[in-house]
C-alpha positions as CSV (number, residue, x, y, z in Angstrom):
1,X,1.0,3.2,-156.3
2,X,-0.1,3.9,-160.4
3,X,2.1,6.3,-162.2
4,X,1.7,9.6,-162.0
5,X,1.5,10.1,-165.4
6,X,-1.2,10.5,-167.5
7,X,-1.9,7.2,-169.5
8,X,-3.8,8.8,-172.3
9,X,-0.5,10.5,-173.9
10,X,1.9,7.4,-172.8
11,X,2.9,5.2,-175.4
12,X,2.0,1.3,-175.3
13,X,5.7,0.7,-173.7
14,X,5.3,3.1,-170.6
15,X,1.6,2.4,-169.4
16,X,1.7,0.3,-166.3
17,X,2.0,-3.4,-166.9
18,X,-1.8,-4.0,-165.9
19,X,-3.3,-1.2,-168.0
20,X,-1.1,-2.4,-170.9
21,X,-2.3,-5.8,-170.6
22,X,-6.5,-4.8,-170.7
23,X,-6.0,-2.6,-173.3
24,X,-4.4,-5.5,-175.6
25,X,-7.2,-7.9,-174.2
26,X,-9.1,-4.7,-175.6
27,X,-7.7,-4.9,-178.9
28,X,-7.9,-8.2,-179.2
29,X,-11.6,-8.7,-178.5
30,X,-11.8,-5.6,-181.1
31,X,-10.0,-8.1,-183.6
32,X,-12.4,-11.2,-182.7
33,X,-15.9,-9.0,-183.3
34,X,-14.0,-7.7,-186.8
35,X,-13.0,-10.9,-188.1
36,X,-16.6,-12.4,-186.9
37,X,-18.0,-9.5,-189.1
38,X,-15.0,-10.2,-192.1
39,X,-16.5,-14.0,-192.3
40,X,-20.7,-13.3,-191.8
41,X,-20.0,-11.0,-194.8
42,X,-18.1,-13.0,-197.1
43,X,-20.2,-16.0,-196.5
44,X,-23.1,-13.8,-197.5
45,X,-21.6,-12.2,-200.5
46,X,-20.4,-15.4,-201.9
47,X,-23.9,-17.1,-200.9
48,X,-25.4,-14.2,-203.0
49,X,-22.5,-14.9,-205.7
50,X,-23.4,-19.0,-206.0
51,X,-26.8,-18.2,-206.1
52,X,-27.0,-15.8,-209.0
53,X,-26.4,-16.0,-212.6
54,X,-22.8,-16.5,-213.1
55,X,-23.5,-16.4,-217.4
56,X,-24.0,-12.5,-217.4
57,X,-20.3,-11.2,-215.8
58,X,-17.8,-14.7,-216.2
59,X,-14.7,-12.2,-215.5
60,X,-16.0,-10.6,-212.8
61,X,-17.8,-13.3,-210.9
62,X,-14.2,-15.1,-210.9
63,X,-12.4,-12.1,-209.4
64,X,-15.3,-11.5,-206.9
65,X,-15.5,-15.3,-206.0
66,X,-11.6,-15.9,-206.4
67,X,-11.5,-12.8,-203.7
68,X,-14.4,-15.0,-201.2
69,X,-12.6,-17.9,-201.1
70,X,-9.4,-16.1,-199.9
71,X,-10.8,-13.7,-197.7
72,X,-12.6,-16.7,-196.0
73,X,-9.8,-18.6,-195.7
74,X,-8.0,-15.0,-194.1
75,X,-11.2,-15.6,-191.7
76,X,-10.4,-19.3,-190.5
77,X,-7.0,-18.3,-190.2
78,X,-7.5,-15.4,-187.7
79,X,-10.0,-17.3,-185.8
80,X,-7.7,-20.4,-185.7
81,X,-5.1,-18.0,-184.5
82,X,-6.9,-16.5,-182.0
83,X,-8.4,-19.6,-180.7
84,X,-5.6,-21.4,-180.4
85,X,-2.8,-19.4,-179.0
86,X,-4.9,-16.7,-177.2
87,X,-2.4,-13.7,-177.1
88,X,-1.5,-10.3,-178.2
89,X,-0.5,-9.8,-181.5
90,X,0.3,-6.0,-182.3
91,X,0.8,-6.9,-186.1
92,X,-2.1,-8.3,-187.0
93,X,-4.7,-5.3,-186.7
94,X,-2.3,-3.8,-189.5
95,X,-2.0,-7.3,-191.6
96,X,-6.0,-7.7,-191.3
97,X,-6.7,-4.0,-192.3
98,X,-4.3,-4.4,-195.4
99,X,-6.3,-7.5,-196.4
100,X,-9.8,-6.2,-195.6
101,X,-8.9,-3.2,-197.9
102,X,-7.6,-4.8,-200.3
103,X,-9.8,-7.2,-200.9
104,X,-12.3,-4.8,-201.3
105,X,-11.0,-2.9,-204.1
106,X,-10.0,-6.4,-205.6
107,X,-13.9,-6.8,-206.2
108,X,-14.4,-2.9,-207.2
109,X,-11.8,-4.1,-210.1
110,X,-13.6,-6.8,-211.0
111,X,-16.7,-4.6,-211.2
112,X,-15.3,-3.0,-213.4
113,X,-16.3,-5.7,-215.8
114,X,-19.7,-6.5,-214.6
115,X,-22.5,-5.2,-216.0
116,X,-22.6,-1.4,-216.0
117,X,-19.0,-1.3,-215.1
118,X,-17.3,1.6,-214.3
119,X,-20.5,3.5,-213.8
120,X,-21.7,0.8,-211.5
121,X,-18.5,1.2,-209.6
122,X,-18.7,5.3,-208.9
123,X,-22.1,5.8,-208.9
124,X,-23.6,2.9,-207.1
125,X,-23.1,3.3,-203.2
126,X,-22.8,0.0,-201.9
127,X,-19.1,-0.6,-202.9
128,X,-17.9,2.1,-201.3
129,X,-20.6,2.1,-198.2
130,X,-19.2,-1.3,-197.9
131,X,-15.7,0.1,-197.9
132,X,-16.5,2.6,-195.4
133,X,-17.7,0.2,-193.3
134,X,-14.6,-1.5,-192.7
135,X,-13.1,1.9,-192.7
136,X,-14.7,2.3,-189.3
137,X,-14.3,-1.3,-187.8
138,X,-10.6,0.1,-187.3
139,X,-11.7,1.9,-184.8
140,X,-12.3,-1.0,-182.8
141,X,-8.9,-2.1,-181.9
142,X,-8.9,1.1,-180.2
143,X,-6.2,2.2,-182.0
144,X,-5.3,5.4,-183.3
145,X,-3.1,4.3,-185.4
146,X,-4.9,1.2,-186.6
147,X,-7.3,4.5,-187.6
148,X,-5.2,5.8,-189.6
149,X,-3.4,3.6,-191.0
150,X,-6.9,2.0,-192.5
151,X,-7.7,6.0,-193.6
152,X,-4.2,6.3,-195.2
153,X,-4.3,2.9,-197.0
154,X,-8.3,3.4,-198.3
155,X,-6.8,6.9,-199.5
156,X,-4.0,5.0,-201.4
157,X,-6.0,2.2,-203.4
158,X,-8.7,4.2,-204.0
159,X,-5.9,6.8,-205.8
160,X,-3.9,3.9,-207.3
161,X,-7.6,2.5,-208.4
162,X,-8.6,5.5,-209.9
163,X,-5.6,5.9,-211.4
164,X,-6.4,2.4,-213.4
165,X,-9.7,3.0,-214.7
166,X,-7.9,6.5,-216.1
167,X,-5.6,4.5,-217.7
168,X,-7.7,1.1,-218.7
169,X,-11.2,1.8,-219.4
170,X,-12.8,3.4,-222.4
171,X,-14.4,6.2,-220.4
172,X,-14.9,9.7,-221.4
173,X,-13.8,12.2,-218.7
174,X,-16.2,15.4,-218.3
175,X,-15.9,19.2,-216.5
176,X,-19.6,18.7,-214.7
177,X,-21.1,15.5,-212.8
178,X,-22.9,13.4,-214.8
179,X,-25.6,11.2,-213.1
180,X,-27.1,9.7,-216.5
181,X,-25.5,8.3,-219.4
182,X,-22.2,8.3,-220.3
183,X,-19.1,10.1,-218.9
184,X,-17.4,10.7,-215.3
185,X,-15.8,13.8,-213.7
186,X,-12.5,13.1,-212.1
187,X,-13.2,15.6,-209.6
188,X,-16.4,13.6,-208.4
189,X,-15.0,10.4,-208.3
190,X,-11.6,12.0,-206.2
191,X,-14.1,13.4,-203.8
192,X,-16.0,9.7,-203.6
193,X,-12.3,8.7,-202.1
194,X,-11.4,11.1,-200.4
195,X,-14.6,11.1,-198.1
196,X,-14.4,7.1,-198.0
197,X,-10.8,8.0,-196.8
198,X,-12.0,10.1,-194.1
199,X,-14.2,7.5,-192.7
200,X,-10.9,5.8,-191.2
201,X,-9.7,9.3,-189.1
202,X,-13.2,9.1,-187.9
203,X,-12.6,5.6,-186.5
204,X,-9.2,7.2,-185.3
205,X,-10.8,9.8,-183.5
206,X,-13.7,7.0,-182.0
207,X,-10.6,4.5,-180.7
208,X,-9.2,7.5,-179.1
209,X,-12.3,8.2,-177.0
210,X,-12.5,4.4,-176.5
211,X,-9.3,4.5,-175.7
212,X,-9.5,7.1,-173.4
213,X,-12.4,5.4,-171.6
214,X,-10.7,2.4,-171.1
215,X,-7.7,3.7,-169.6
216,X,-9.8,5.8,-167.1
217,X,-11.6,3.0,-166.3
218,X,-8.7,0.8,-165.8
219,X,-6.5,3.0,-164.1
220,X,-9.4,3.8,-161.4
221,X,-9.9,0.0,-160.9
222,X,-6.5,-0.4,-160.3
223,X,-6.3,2.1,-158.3
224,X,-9.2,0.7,-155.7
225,X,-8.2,-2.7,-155.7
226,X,-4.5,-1.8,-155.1
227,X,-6.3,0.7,-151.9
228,X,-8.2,-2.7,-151.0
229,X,-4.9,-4.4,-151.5
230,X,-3.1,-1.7,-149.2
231,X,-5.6,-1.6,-147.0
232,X,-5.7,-5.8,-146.1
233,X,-1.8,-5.4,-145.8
234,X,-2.3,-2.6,-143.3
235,X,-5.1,-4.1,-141.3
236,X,-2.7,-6.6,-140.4
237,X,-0.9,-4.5,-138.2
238,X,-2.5,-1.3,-137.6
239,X,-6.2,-0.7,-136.0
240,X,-8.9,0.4,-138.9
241,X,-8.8,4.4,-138.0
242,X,-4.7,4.3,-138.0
243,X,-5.4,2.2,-141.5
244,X,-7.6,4.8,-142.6
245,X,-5.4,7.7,-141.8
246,X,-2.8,5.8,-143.3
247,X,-4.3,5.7,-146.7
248,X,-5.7,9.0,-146.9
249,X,-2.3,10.5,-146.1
250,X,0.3,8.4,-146.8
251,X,3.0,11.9,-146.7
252,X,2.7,11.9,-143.4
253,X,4.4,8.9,-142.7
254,X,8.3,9.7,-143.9
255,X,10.9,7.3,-145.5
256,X,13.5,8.6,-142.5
257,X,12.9,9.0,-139.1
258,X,11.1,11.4,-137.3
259,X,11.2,11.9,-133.3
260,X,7.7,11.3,-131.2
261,X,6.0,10.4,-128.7
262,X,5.2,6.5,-128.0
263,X,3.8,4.1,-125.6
264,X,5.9,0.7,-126.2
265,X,4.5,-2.4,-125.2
266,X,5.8,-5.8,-124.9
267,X,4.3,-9.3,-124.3
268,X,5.8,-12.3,-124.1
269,X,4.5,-16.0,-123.1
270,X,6.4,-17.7,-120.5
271,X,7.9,-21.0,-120.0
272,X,6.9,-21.0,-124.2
273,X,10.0,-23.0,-124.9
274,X,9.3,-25.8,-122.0
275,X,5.8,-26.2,-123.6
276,X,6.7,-26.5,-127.0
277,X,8.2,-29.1,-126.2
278,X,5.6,-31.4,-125.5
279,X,3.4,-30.4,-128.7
280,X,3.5,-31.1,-132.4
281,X,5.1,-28.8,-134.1
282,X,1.7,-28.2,-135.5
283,X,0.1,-27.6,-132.6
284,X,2.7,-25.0,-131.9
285,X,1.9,-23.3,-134.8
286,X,-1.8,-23.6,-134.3
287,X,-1.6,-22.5,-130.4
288,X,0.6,-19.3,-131.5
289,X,-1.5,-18.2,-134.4
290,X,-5.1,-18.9,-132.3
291,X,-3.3,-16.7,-129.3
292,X,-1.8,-13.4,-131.6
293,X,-5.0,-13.4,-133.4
294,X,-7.1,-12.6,-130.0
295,X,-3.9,-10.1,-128.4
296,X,-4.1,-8.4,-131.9
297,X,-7.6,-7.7,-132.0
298,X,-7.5,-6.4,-128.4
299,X,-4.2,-3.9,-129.1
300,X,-6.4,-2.5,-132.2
301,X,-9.4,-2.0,-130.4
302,X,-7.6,-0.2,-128.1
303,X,-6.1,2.2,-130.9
304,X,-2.1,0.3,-131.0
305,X,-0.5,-0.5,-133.8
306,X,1.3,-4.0,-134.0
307,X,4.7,-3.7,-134.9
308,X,5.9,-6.8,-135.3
309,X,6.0,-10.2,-134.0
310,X,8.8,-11.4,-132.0
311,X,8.9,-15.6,-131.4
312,X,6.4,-15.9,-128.8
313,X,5.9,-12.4,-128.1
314,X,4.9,-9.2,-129.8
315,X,5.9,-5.7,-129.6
316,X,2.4,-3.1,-129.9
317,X,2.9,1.2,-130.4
318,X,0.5,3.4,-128.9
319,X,0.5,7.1,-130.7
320,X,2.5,5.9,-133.5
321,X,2.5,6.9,-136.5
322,X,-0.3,9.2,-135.4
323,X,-1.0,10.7,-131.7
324,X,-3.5,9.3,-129.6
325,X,-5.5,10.4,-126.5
326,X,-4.3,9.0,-123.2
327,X,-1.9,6.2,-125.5
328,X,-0.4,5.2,-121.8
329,X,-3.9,4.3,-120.6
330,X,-4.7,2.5,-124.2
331,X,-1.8,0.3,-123.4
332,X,-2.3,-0.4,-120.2
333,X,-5.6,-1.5,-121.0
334,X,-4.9,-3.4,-123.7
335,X,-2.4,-5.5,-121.4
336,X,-5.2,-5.9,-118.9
337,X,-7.7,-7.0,-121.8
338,X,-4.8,-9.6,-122.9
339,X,-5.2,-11.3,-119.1
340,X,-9.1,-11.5,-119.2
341,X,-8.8,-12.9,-122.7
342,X,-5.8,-15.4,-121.5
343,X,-8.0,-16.5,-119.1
344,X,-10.4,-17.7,-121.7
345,X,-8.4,-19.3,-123.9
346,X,-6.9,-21.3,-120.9
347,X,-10.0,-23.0,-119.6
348,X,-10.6,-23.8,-123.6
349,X,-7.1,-25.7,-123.0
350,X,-6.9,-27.2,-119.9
351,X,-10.7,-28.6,-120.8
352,X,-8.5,-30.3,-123.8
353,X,-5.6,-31.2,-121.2
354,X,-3.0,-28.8,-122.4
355,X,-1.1,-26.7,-119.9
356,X,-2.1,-23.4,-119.6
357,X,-0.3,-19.8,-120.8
358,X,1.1,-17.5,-119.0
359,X,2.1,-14.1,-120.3
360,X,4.3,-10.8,-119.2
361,X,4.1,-7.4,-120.1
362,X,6.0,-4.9,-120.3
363,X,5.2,-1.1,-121.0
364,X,7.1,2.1,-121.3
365,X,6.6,5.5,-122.6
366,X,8.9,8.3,-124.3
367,X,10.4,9.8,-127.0
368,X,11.5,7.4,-129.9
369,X,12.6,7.3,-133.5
370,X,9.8,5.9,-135.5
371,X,10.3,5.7,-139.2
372,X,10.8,3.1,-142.2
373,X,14.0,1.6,-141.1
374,X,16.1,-0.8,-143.2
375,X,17.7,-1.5,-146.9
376,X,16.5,-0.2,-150.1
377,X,15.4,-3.8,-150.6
378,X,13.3,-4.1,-147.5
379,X,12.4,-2.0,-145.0
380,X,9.6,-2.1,-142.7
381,X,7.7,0.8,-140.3
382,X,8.9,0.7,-136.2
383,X,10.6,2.6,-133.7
384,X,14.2,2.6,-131.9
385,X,15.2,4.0,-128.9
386,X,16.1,3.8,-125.5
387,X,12.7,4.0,-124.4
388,X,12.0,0.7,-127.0
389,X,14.9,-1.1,-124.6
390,X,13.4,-0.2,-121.4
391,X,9.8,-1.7,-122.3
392,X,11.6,-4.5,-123.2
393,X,13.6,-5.0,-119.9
394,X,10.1,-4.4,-117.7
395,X,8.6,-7.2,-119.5
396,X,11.5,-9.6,-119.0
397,X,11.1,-8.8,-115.6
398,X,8.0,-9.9,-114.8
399,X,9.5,-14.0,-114.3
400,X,11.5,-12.9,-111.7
401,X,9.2,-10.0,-109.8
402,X,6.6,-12.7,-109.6
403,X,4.2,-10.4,-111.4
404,X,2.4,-10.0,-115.3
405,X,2.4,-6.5,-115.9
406,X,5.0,-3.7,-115.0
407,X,5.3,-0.4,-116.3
408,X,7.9,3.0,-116.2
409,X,7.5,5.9,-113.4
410,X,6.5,7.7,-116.7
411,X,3.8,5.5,-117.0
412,X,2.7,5.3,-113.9
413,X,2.2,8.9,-113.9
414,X,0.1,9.0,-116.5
415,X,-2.4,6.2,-115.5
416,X,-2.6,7.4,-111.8
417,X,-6.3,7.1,-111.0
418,X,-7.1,5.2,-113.9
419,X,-5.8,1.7,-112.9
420,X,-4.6,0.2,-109.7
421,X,-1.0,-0.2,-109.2
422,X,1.8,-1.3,-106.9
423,X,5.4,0.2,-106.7
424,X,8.3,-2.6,-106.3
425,X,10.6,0.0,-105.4
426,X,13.6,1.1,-107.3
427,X,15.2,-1.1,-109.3
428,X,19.1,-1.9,-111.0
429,X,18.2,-2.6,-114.8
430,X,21.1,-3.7,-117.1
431,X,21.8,-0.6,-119.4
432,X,20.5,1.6,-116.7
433,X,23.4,3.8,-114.6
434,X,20.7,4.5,-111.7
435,X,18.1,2.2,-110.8
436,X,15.0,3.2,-111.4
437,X,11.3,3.4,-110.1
438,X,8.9,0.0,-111.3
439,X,5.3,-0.4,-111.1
440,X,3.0,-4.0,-111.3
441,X,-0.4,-3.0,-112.3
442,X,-3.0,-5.2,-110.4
443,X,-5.3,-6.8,-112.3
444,X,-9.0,-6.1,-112.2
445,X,-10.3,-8.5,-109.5
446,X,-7.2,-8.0,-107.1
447,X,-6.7,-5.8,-103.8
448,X,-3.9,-3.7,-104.3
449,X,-1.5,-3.6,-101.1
450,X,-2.1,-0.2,-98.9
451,X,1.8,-0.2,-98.1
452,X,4.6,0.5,-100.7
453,X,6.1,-2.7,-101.1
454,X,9.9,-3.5,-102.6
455,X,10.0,-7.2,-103.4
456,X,14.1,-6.5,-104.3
457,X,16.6,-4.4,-103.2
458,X,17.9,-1.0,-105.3
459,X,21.2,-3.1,-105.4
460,X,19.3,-6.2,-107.4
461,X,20.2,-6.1,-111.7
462,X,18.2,-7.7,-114.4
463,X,19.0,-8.3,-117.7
């Protein structure tokens, strides 16, 4: 499952690995779009700059053009980087802000010597429009910081720049604004920065909502494809309303154990070991995987849970983890389904001159431990118990009763009515002190005998 906590206020280092990862793809596409917008821009300016008169301003065409050329090459060197080794590079949003910024005040200096000079710097708008532009395109690594940083660092040149014209050009310094003519107030052109400045928390504040966004987004899409994720894993051995109830309340199914109520089934093929024998090992495989495919659909549409696969045979839960109605009749149907289906399959392979399958089953019913049961490494959801070892014995039983399905006196009572049945008497189980009742339950299209019928003696033991 995510984190609980809340990914907004974790730093880079503690969001999940997957968030982490789009947000830098984030960034990085943040970086591509700025760098495409660093390169259309200087391309145009220095168009503009070939184009025009360079007679007028020598000094300050070479600093603007000088400042082109590098920036362009900045350009090819970022897209180079990115194309070429496709990454994450945390250091770079800060490296390209630097440059952006100061290459921008690298041409306010040299306008400083064109034309109007410092007038055309502070009160003409497109230098600093300009600069507040790329103030904002911070914001689009969607970091805060990045924000920030770009705020503090517009704040800082355009201070230290200020403080040059103070101290290099020939400008008289006035109490009011002046709009015409000559003279600037130092207030005025403070305020000029410090609203430029204030562009870059603005792009803080916008990668923060971005930010936000994306994390929310993320973090919900992660979320439903690791429920998809959970949910494929669980359909695997649970039926779709046990998967359900799983996943909408996964509390209720405890790390330890907890005592219930369960119907244990077992099947098993027989004589699997003399078969195998005379197949591929392929075809084993195939053979297995075709048969567990059609006895797992039938013990989830009958409600079981499959808990695990066991060689040749499987072991299914009825009423575990959650209670079900009549789970004794669920199972005994489901091992009466499993024989109709069997019956299918082997027409399919005697038609392809493979011998046919025979299965046993064995079903019991009581009070287990079910739990997640293992190491801290591994560990997997089943139950233990003595009535687990009893289901198991019934269904071992079946090669040498002669019959396919044989259930518990507990069993038996709860199906009476429901199915038809014949007792086999008492009988001495290994692990058992007494020997105890055991019923066949007939299949659908067979008489059942009107006598009660022992086919051993109470002294007879089975594994």
């Amino acid at each position: 499952m995510l984190e609980t906590k809340n990914p907004r206020f974790s730093p880079p280092a503690q969001l999940p690995e997957e968030i982490r990862a789009i947000l830098q793809n984030q960034e990085m596409a943040g970086e591509r779009l700025v760098n495409y917008v660093r390169s259309g821009f200087a391309l145009f300016s220095l168009s503009a700059s070939l184009l025009g008169s360079a007679k007028e301003a020598p000094a300050a065409n070479l600093v603007f053009r000088s400042m082109l050329y590098a920036w362009l090459a900045y350009s090819a060197v970022v897209w180079l980087l990115l194309r070429l080794r496709p990454r994450h590079y945390g250091w770079l949003k800060y490296l390209s802000i630097t440059v952006d910024i100061s290459f921008l005040y690298l041409a306010m200096v040299g306008s400083l010597y064109n034309h109007s000079g410092v007038y055309e710097v502070y009160r003409g708008p497109m230098a600093w429009v300009i600069l507040a532009a790329f103030n904002i395109m911070a914001g689009l690594r969607y970091s805060v910081l990045a924000g920030l940083y770009s705020a503090g660092l517009v704040g800082a040149c355009g201070a230290a720049f200020l403080t040059y014209v103070n101290a290099t050009m020939p400008v008289p310094w006035v109490e009011s604004a002046v709009y015409v003519g000559e003279g600037l107030n130092f207030e005025e052109c403070a305020s000029i920065v410090l609203f430029t400045a204030l562009t870059g928390v603005f792009s803080a504040v916008t990668a923060w909502n971005s930010r936000k966004l994306i994390l929310q987004a993320a973090t919900e899409s992660l979320a439903r494809d690791r429920l998809e994720q959970d949910r494929d894993r669980l359909a695997k051995y649970f039926s779709k309303d046990v998967v359900d109830l799983v996943l909408n309340n996964p509390e209720s199914i405890g790390l330890g154990g907890q005592r219930m109520h369960a119907t244990v089934l077992f099947a098993d093929i027989r004589n699997f070991t003399q078969l195998s024998t005379m197949m591929q090992p392929e075809e084993v495989v195939d053979l297995l995987n075709r048969y567990f495919s059609i006895m797992v659909e039938i013990v989830f549409k009958n409600g079981g849970t499959l808990d695990k696969f066991l060689g040749d045979g499987l072991m299914a839960l009825f009423g575990v983890p959650y209670p079900l109605d009549r789970p004794e009749e669920r199972a005994v149907r489901t091992s009466l389904e499993m024989l109709d289906a069997l019956q299918t399959m082997n027409r399919e392979l005697e038609a392809k001159g493979m011998l046919r399958l025979d299965i046993g089953v064995g079903i019991n019913c009581g009070a287990v431990v079910a739990g997640n049961i293992g190491s801290s490494q591994r560990h997997e959801y089943t139950v233990i118990g003595d009535t687990v070892n009893l289901a198991a014995r019934l269904e071992a039983l079946n090669k040498e009763t002669r019959t396919q399905i044989l259930v518990s006196a507990p069993v038996h009572q709860a199906i009476q009515g429901a199915f038809r049945t014949r007792t086999l008497g008492p009988l001495r189980i290994r692990g058992k002190p007494e020997p105890i009742e055991v019923f066949a339950v007939l299949p659908s299209d067979v008489v059942p005998e009107p006598t009660r019928i022992s086919l051993l003696p109470p002294s007879t033991s089975y594994p």
